[in-house]
Phi, psi and omega in degrees: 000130183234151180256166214235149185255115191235141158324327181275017211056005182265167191267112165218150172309175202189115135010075187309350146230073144272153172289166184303333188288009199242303172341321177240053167202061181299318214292298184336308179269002183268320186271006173275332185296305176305331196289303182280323147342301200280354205211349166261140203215145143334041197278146123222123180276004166228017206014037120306290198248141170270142172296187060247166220226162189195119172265157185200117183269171219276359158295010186239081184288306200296301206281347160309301166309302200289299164310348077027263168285347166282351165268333181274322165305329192269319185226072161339312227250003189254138167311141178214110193258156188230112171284117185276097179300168167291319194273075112085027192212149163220161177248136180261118219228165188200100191269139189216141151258045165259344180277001121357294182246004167264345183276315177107338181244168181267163169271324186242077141250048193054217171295150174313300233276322179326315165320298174106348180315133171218181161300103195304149165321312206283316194282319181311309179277035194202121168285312101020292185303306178294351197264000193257316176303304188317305182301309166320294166310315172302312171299329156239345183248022178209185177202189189204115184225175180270130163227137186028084185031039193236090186310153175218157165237126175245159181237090194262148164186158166247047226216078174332293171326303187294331187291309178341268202281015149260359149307328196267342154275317156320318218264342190289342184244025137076056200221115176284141172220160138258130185245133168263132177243132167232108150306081188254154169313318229238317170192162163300108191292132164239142191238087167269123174250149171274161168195004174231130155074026214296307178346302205287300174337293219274336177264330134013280178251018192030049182297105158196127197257090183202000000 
């Protein structure tokens, strides 16, 4: 691991193989990481180039455009295209074979949770990062809702590792959550919620999913 020069000035570790053009785009790729965590998946259907395919559904137009271009800000030089499926979501997809290691998982390694996936130490070690990663996840794989006049923020997965370290940044960003367990066939659901102070959360991480 080596450290790397980011626009905001700070000094964070950076994957030594990311390319250099990555290097100075840590926020970009921590909320791109969190995106494709919640919501992304691996391929290769041609076994030249890795996908990644990122679902969104199409009642969200802005976080489509921003997942769109925030992919396109991490590989400048690549296409990056968007399929309108029939079931009301589309995917916005990028062929790379770098995303393998900026990402953290394999395309034919089965499921993120099989996997093991979690939120790379570079993102971890960083606050600013971690809070761009949070937002990503929380934008496809959570929400922000009204229950008895009260707001929550959730965080649904089925990824032992990841519910760790998103706990562990809420508690890092001086924020109480409750984790939920549902025991299903198939895996285990976990659910972390906010429910104090959710306003401040949500203005934090600038969250908005619309």
């Amino acid at each position: 691991m080596t450290q790397n020069h980011v626009p905001s000035g700070l000094r964070v570790q950076v994957p030594p193989s990311a390319p250099i053009m990555l290097q100075t785009r840590g926020s970009k790729l921590a909320y791109l990481i969190g995106l494709a965590i919640g919501d992304g998946n691996l391929s290769n259907p041609n076994n030249r180039a890795v996908r990644l395919r990122i679902t969104c559904d199409n009642k969200y137009p802005k976080l489509r455009e921003k997942i769109f271009k925030t992919i396109q800000e991490i590989m400048p030089d690549n296409k990056v295209s968007v399929v309108v499926r029939k079931q009301n979501c589309c995917d916005i997809s990028c062929y790379s074979n770098q995303w393998e290691k900026l990402l953290g998982w394999k395309a034919k390694g089965g499921p993120k949770h099989q996997q093991k996936v979690h939120i790379p130490k570079w993102i971890l070690d960083n606050k600013k990062f971690s809070i761009e990663c949070l937002r990503g996840l929380i934008e496809t794989d959570g929400s922000a809702y009204f229950d008895r006049d009260y707001k929550m923020v959730n965080f649904v997965t089925i990824i032992p590792n990841l519910v760790k370290d998103v706990m562990n940044i809420i508690k890092s960003l001086n924020f109480e959550a409750n984790l939920y367990k549902i025991k299903t066939k198939s895996a285990d659901k976990y659910t972390i919620r906010i429910s104090k102070k959710t306003n401040e959360f949500i203005k934090m991480i600038s969250l908005k999913k619309e």
